[in-house]
Structure formats: structure tokens, C-alpha cells
Backbone bond lengths (Angstrom), bond angles and torsions (degrees), N, CA, C in turn:
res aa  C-N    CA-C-N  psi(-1)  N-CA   C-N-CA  omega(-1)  CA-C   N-CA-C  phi
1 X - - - 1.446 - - 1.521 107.76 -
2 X 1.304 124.48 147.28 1.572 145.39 -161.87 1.381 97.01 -141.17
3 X 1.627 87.46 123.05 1.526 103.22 168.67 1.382 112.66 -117.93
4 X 1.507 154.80 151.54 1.109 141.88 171.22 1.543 126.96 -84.33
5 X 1.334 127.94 160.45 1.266 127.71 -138.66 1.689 100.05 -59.99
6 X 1.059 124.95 139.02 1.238 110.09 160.52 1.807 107.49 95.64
7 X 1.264 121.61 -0.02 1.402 135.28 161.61 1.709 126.45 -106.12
8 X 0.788 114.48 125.92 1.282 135.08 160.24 1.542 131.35 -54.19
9 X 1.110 134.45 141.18 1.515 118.35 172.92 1.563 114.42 -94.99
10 X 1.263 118.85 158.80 1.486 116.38 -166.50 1.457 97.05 -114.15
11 X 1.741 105.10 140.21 1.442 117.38 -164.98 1.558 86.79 -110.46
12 X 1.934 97.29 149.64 1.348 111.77 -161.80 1.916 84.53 -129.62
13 X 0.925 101.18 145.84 1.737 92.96 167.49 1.428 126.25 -94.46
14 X 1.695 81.02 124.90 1.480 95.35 165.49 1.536 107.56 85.01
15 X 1.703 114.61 -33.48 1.517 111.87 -154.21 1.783 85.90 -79.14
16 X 1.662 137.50 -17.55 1.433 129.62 -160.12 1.374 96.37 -116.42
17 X 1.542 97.48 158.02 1.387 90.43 166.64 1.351 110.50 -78.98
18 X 1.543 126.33 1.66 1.213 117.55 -168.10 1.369 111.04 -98.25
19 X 1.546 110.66 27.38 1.670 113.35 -169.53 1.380 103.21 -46.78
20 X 1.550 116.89 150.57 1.812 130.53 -169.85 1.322 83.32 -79.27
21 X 1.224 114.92 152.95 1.737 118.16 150.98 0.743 120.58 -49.62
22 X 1.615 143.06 -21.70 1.253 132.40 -153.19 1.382 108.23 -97.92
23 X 1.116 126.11 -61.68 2.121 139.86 147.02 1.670 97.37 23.77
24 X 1.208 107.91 -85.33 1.279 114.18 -157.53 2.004 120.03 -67.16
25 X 1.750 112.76 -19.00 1.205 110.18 154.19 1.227 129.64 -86.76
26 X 1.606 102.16 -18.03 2.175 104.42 169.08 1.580 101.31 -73.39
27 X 1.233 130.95 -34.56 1.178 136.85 168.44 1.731 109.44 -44.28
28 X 1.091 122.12 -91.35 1.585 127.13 167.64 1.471 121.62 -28.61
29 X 1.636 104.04 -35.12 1.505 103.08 175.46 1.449 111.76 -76.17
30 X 1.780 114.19 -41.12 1.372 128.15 -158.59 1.861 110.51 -88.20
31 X 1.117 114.41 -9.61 1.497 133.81 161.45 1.580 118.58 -51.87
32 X 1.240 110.28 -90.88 1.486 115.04 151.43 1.566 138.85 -25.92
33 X 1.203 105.97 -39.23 1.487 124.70 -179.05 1.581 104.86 -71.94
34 X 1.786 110.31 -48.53 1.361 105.44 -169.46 1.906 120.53 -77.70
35 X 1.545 88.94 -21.57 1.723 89.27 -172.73 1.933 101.98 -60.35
36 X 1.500 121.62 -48.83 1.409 91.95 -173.88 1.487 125.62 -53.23
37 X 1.520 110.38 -27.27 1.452 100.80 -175.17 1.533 102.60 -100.17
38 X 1.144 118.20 61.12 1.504 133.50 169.97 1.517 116.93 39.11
39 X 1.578 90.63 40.97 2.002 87.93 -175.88 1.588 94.20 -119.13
40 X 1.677 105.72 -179.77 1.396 111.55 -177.76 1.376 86.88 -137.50
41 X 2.039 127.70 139.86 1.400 105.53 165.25 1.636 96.93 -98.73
42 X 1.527 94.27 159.30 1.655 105.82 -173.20 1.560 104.24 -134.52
43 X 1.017 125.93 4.74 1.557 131.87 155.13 1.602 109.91 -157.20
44 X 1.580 99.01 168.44 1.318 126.71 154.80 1.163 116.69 -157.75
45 X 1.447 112.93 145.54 1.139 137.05 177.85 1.975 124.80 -137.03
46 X 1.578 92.54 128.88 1.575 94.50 -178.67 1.262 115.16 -104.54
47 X 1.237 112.30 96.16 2.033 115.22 173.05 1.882 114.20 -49.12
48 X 0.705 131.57 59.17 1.331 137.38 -161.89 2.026 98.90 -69.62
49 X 0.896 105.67 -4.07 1.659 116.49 -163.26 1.621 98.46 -101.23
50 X 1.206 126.54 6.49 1.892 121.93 -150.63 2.069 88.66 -134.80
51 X 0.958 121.53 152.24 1.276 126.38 154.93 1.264 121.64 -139.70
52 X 1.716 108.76 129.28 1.760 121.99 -5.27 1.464 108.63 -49.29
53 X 1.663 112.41 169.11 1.366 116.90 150.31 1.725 130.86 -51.73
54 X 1.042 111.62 148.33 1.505 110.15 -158.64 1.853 92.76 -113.27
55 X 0.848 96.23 105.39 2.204 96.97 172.69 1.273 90.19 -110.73
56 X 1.683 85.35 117.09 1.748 104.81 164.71 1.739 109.04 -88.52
57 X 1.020 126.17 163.19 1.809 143.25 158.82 1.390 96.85 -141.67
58 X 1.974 114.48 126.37 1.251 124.17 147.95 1.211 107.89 -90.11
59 X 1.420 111.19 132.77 1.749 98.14 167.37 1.960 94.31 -124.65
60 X 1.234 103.86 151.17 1.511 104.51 154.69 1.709 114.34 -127.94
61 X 1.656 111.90 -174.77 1.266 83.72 -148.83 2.273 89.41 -98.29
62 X 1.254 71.69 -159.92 1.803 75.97 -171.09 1.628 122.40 -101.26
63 X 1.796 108.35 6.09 1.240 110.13 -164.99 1.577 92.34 -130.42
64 X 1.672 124.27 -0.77 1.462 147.20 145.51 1.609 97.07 87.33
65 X 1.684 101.55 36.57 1.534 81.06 172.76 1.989 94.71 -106.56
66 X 1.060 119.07 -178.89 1.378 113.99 -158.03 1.459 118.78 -74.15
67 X 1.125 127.82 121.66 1.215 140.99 168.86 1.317 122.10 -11.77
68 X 1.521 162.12 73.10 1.264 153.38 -162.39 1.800 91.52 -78.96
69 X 1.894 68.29 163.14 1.950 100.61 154.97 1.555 111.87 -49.98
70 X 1.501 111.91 -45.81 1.526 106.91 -169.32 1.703 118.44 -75.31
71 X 1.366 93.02 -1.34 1.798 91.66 -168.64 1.731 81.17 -102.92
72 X 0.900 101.66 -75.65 1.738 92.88 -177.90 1.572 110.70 -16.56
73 X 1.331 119.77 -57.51 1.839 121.59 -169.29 1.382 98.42 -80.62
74 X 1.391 136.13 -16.64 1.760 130.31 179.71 1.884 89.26 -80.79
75 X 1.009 131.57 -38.46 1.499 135.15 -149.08 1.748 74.32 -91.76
76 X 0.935 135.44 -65.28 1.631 116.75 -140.63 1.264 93.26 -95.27
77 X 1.436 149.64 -14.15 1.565 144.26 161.95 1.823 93.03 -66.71
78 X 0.938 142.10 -72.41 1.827 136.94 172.15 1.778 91.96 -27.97
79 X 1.380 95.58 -83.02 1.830 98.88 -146.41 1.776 101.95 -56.23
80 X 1.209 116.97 -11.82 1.853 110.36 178.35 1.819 113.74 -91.96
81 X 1.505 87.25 -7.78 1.931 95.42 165.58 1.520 101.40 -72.58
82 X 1.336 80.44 -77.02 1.831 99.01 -169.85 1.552 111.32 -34.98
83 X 1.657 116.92 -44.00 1.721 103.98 -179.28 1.132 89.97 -83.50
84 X 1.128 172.16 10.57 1.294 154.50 152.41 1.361 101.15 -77.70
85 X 0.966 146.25 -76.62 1.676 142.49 -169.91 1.812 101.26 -41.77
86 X 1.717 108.60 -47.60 1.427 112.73 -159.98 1.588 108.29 -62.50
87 X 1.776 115.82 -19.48 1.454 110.04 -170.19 1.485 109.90 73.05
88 X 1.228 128.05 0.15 1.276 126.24 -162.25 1.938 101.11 -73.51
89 X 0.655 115.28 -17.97 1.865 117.72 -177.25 2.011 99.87 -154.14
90 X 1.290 95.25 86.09 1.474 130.40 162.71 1.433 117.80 -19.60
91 X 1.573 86.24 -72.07 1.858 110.09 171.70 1.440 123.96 -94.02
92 X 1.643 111.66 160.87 1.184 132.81 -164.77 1.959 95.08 -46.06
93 X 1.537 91.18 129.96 1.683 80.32 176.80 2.053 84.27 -148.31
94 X 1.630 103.67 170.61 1.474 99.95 163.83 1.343 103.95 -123.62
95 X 1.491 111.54 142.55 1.646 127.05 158.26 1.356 127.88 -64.00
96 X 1.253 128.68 138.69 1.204 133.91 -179.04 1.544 112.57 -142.69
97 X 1.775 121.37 98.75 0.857 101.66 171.20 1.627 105.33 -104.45
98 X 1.667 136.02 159.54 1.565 144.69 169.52 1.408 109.87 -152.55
99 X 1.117 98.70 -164.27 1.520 90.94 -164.24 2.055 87.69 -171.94
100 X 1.226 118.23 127.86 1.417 120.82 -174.39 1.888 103.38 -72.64
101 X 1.304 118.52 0.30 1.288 121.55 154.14 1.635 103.63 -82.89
102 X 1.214 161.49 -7.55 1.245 122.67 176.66 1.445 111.14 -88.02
103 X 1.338 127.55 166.46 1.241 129.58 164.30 1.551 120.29 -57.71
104 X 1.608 112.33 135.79 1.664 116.81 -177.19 1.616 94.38 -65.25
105 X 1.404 133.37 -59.29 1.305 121.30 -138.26 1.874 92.73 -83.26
106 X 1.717 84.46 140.49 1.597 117.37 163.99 1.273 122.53 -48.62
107 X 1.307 172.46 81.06 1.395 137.32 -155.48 1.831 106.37 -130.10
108 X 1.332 102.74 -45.31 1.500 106.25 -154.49 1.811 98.76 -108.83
109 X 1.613 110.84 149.62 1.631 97.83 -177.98 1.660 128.10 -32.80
110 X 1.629 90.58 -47.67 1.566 103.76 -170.33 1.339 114.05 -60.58
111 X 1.889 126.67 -18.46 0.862 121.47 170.79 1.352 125.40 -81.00
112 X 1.143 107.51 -5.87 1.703 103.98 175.67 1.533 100.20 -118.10
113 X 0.971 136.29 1.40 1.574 115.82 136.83 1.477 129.43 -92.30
114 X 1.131 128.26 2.03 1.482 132.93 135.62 1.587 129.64 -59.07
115 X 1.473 96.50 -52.47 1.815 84.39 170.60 1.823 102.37 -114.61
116 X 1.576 110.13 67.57 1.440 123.15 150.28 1.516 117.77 -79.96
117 X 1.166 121.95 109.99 1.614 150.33 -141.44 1.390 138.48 41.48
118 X 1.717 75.70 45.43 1.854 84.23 158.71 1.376 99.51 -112.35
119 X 1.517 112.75 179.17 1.503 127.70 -149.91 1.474 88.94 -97.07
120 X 1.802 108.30 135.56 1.787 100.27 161.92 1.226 106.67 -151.04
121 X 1.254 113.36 172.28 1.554 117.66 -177.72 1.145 107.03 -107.27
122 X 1.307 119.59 159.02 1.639 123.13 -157.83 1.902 106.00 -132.13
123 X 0.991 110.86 71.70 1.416 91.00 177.69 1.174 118.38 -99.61
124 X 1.994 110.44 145.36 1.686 130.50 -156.94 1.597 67.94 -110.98
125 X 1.973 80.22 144.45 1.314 109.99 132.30 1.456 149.15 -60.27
126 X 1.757 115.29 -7.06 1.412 141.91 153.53 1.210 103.91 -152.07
127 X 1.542 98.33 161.17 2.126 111.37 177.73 1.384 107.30 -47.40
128 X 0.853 132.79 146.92 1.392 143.80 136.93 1.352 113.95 -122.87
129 X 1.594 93.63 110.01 1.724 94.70 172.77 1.132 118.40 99.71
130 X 1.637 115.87 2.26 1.265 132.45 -165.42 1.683 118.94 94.68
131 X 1.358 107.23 -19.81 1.603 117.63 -173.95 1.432 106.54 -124.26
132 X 1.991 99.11 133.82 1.557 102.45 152.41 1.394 114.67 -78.67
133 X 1.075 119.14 -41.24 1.249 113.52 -155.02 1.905 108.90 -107.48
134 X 1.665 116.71 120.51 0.926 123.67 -168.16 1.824 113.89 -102.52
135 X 1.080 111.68 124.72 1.675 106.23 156.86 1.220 111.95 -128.49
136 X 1.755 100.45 153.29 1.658 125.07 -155.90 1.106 98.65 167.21
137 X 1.708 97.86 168.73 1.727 121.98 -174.60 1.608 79.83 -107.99
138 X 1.795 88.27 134.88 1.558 113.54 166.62 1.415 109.25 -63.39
139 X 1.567 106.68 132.32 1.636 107.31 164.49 1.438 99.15 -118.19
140 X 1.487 135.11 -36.04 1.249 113.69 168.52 1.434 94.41 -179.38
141 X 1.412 103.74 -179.41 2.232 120.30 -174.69 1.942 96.86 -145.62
142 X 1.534 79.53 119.04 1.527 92.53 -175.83 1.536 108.37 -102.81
143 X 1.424 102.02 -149.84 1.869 98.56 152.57 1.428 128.59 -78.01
144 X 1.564 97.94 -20.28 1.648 111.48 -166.57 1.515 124.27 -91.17
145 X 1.887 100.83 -40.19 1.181 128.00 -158.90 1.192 126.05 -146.38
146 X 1.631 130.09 153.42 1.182 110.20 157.75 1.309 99.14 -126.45
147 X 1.303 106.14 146.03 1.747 112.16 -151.56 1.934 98.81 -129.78
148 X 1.191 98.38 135.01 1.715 132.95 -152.38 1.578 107.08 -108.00
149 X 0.912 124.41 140.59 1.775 115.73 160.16 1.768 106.38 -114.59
150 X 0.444 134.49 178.65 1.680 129.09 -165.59 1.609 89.56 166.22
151 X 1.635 102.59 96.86 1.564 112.20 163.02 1.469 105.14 60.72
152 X 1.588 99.15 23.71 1.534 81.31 164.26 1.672 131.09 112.66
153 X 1.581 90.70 -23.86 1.647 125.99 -168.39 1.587 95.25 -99.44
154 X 1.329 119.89 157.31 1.218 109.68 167.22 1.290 106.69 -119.99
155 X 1.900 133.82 145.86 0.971 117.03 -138.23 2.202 72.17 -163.59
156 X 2.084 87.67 123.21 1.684 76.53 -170.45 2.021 82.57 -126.42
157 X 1.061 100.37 159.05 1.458 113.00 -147.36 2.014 93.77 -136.24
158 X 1.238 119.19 83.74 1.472 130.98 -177.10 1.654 92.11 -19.67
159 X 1.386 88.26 156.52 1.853 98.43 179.92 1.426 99.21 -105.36
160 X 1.691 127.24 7.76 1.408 102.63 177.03 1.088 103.13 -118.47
161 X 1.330 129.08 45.90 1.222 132.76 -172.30 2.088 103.58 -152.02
162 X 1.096 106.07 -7.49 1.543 127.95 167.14 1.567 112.04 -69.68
163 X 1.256 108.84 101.28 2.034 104.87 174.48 1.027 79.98 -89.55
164 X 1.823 146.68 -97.72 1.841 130.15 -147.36 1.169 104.67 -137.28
165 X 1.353 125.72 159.08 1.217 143.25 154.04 1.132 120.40 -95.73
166 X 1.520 125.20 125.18 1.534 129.91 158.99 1.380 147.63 -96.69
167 X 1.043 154.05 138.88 1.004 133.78 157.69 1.095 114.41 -28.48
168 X 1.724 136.71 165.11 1.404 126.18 -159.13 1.943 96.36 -158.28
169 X 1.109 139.36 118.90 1.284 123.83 154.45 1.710 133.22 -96.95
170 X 1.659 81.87 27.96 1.705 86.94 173.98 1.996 97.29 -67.03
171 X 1.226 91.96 178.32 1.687 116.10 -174.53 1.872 77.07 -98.41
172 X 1.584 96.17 172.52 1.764 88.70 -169.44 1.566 98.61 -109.02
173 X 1.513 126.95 3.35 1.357 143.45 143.74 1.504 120.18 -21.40
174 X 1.651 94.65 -46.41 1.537 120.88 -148.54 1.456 105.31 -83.06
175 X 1.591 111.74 -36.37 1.542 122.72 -173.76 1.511 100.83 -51.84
């Protein structure tokens, strides 16, 4: 596998042999944390390729009815105490908790400051820039814009020219 100059490879848990070190103690920490608020975690993942690093947690819930917005933000307000006290990741990193139960589409403020740096796709109602279709990690949706990082660059994309935003499971390589 080939990465290009200046990229990193992204650790998946458990599924590589190249699992990050880190996976398996957010795991042990993030286990415990989720059963009181009726979640189970079922992955992690360390973006080690993004700056900061991006640590994902999927959790779903434990009684299998669908995952909300509110369990996702109860799970990642707990699990961003706990790695902070644990020391377990030193340096500037971002949290990500989701869950393949929430809904992809963006719609309402609160939803795009809940999943602010996760990956989404941006599709315009015309090119801008040469492109309809945008991928990037969310940095935020103002009055003007909704503004993208893509490798690093920041990249803001008029809001009257935005039909939806999605959730996205490209790698942020991919944008």
C-alpha cells in the first residue's frame, strides 16, 4: 500500500495488522462508559492522516432501536472527559462519536454542529469551482457558507448554491 508524500495511513481496529496503539485503550475506556447510557461501542478508528488526528467511536444502542443525535452527543461529552483525564492521546486530536443508525442528511443548525469534523458530501445545485459535488471534513455552516477542509485547505462552498449535505464515508484522502 502507497500513501503520498506527506500522508499517513489510517488505523481501523483490530480489522489490520497495523492496528494504532491507541484503538485498543479508547476501546477499554469507551466500553464501560457506553453501557450506562444504553450504548454498545462497535468500532474505532484513528485518522492519523488529518490534522489534528480524527478518533472516530461508533456506538449503537443496546436495546437496537436506532441510534439518535442525542446518544451520539451523551457518548462523546462522557468519552471526551474520560480521554482527557486518561492522558491516553497527549496531543491535539478530534472526537467523533456516530453510529450507522443516525440519519446521513445535514438539515437543522444543531446538526452541523454535532457532526463538525466529520466527513460530508456537499452537493450544489451548479459547479462552483468547476465541481458539483464536494468532499471534506465539516468545519462549519454560517449565513454565507458551508466551509470544508479537504487535505488541509479550507474550502467554503456559498450556501445558496448548496441542495444537501451528507454524511460521507469517504476517507478525507478521497475528497
Amino acid at each position: 500500500m502507497f500513501w503520498e508524500v506527506g500522508q499517513r495511513p489510517t488505523f481501523l481496529l483490530s480489522l489490520s495488522p497495523m492496528s494504532h496503539p491507541i484503538i485498543a485503550p479508547v476501546l477499554d475506556l469507551a466500553g464501560p462508559l457506553a453501557q450506562p447510557l444504553g450504548l454498545e461501542v462497535v468500532e474505532a478508528v484513528f485518522h492519523t492522516d488529518q490534522a489534528p488526528p480524527v478518533l472516530r467511536v461508533d456506538v449503537r444502542r443496546l436495546d437496537q432501536a436506532d441510534t439518535s443525535l442525542e446518544d451520539c452527543e451523551k457518548m462523546s461529552q462522557v468519552l471526551e472527559v474520560a480521554l482527557d483525564q486518561s492522558g491516553l492521546l497527549a496531543n491535539a486530536y478530534v472526537l467523533e462519536v456516530s453510529s450507522p443508525g443516525v440519519g446521513s442528511r445535514l438539515e437543522s443548525d444543531r446538526d452541523f454542529t454535532v457532526f463538525k469534523g466529520f466527513m460530508v458530501e456537499v452537493q450544489l445545485n451548479q459547479p462552483h469551482r468547476g465541481k458539483q459535488t464536494w468532499v471534506g471534513q465539516l468545519l462549519r455552516r454560517d449565513q454565507e457558507a458551508v466551509v470544508l477542509s479537504q487535505r488541509g485547505k479550507s474550502v467554503s462552498l456559498p450556501r445558496s448554491l448548496v441542495e444537501r449535505v451528507d454524511l460521507s464515508n469517504q476517507s478525507p484522502d478521497q475528497g
